[in-house]
N, C-alpha and C positions, 0 to 999 in steps of 0.2 A: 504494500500500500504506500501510495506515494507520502513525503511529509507536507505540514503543513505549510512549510515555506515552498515545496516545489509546485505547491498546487496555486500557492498565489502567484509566483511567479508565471505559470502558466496563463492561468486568465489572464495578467497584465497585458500578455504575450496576444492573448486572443483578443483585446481590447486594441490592442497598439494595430493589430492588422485590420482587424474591424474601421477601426476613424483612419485607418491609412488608403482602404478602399473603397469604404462607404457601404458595402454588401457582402459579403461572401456566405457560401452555403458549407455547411458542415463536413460537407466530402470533402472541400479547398482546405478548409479549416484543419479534418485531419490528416491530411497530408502536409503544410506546412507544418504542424506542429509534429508532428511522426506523434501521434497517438490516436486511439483509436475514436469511431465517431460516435461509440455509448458515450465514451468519456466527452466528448465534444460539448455532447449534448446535455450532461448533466453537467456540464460546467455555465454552458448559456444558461440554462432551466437556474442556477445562482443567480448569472449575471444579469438577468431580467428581474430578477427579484426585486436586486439590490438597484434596478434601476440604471444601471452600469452600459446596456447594449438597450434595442430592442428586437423582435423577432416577429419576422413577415412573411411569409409564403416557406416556412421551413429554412427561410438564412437569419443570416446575424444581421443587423442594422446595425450603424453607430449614433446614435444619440444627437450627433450634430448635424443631423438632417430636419429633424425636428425644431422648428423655430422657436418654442417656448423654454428651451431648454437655454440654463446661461454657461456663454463660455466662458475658457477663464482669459483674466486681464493681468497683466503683469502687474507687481506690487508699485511699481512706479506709476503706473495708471492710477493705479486705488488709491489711492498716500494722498490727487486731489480730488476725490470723489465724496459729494457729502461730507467735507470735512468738519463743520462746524458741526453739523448733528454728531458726528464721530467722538467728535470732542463733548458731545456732551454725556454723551453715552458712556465714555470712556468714567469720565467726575463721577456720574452716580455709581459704576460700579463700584470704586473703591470703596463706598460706604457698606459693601458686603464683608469687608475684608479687617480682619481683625490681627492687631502688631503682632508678629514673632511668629506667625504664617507662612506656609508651605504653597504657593502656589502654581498649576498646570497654566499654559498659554501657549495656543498655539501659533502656527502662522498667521498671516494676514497685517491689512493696516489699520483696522479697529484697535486690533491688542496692543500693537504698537500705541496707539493714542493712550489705552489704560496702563501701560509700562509706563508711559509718561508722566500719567498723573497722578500715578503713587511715590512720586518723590516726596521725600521728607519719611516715609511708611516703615516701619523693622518689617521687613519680609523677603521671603528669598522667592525668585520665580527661576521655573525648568521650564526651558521651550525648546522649540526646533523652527524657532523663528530667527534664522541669522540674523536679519536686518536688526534683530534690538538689539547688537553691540553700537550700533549706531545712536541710539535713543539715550538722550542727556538725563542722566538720573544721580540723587543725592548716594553718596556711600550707604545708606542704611539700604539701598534696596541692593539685595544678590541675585545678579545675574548667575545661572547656570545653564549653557547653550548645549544642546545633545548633540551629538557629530552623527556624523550618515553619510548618505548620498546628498550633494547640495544641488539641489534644482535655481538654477537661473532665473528663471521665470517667476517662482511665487519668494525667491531668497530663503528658501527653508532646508533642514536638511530630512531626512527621510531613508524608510528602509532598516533592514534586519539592524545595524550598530545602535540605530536611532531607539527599537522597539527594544530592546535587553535592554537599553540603561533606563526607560518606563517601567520594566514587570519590576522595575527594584526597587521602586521607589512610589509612596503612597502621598497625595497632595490633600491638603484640607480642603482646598476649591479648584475647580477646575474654570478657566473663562474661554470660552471657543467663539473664533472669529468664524463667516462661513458664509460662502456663494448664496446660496441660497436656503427657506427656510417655511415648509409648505405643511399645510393641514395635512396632506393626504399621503408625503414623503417623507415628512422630516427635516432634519438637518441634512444637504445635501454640498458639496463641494466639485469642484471643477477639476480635481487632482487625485486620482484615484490611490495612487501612494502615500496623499494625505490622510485617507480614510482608515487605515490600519495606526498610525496616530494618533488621529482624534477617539478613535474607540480604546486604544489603552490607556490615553489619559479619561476617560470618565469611569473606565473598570478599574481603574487604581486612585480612584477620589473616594475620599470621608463623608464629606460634605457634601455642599450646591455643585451643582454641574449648572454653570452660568452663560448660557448666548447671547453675544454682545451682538446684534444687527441693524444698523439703520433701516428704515422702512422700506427703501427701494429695496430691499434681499426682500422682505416680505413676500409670500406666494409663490416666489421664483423655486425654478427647479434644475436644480446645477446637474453635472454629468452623472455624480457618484454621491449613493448614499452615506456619510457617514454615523448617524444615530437615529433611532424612531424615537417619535417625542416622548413618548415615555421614558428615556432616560434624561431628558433634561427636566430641571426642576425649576430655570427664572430664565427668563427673557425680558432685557434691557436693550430698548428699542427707542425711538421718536416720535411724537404726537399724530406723526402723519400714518401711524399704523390703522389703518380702516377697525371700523368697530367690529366686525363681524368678525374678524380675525382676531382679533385680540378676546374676543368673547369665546372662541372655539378653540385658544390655545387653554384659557383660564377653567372653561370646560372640562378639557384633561387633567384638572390638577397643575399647571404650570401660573406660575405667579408673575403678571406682568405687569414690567414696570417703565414708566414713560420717562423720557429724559426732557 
């Protein structure tokens, strides 16, 4: 039985040829990959799950054919996107956050905003968001950056180095930036090697598992799922979050709060 790392790398594998051709049917599928097309097929029967591909006449689709779906945007793009709301998003979270604090953060330029505005704070933050060596901060706050694979594009690191040094380590809160952010999907992200990240930082949380999103994320539905709402516990959002949604998150048991 294959392990559990060669089965992820697999599907990445089937993902990476899926958005590289736009279609392929399961006999392409198990030939590029030399495995067989049971296996093919109960790896899509995942990948459609998790939102990952989709599947049309017996092939694989990739997700970027689909207009509603958000791609992703390099972190330089996002840094001026909605940044005042970001900013404020960023203030109210620290009010979650209690001195001498353990906390998860992921990629993205939300977290970055809340890395920011915990200066002055006793707390140590673990991410695999490179870019916050960048982020001007008082001595009380301890950076600790995980190492991996570093992706250019979202400035994060990622992958098996990144995932050992998380199963080691337990955070009081977890705060997750994130593509998009849907009744029907979940927490969803644009980076499918993000998504093994973002789920062992909330399976090695004490506490809040906290979603920091401006309202334009609201509804959307990124490439990859990384949590169904029932693992998060607060979303920290902007006024502009439509009622209906903020009513059908609060519905679940999720506590939301307006910056």
């Amino acid at each position: 039985m294959a392990s559990n790392a060669a089965v992820f790398k697999r599907r990445l594998k089937i993902i990476e040829l899926v958005n590289r051709n736009g279609i392929l049917s399961v006999e392409d599928l198990s030939k590029a990959i030399d495995v067989s097309p049971i296996t093919i097929r109960r790896d899509l029967d995942h990948l459609v799950s998790e939102g990952s591909i989709l599947r049309k006449h017996g092939s694989a689709v990739s997700v970027t054919f689909d207009t509603d779906v958000t791609a992703e945007k390099s972190l330089n793009e996002k840094d001026v996107l909605n940044i005042e709301e970001k900013v404020r998003i960023a203030a109210k979270a620290t009010s979650l956050v209690s001195d001498d604090e353990l906390l998860f953060m992921n990629s993205g330029s939300t977290t970055l905003c809340f890395l920011s505005a915990l200066r002055g704070r006793h707390v140590k933050i673990i991410t695999n968001n490179a870019a916050a060596i960048r982020v001007e901060r008082t001595p009380e706050v301890e950076l600790m950056i995980l190492g991996g694979e570093y992706r250019e594009q979202s400035q994060s690191f990622v992958g098996e180095f990144a995932l050992s040094a998380l199963h080691s380590i337990y955070s009081d809160h977890t705060f997750l930036g994130t593509n998009g952010l849907s009744l029907d999907k979940g927490l969803t992200t644009s980076v499918y090697q993000e998504c093994s990240i973002n789920q062992a930082m909330i399976e090695h949380t004490h506490g809040n598992v906290v979603v920091l999103a401006d309202s334009s994320k609201l509804g959307k539905v990124a490439h990859f799922v990384s949590a169904s709402l029932d693992k998060i516990d607060i979303v920290i959002t902007d006024e502009g979050c439509p009622k209906d949604f903020r009513e059908g998150l609060e519905a679940m048991g999720i506590t939301v709060i307006l910056a």
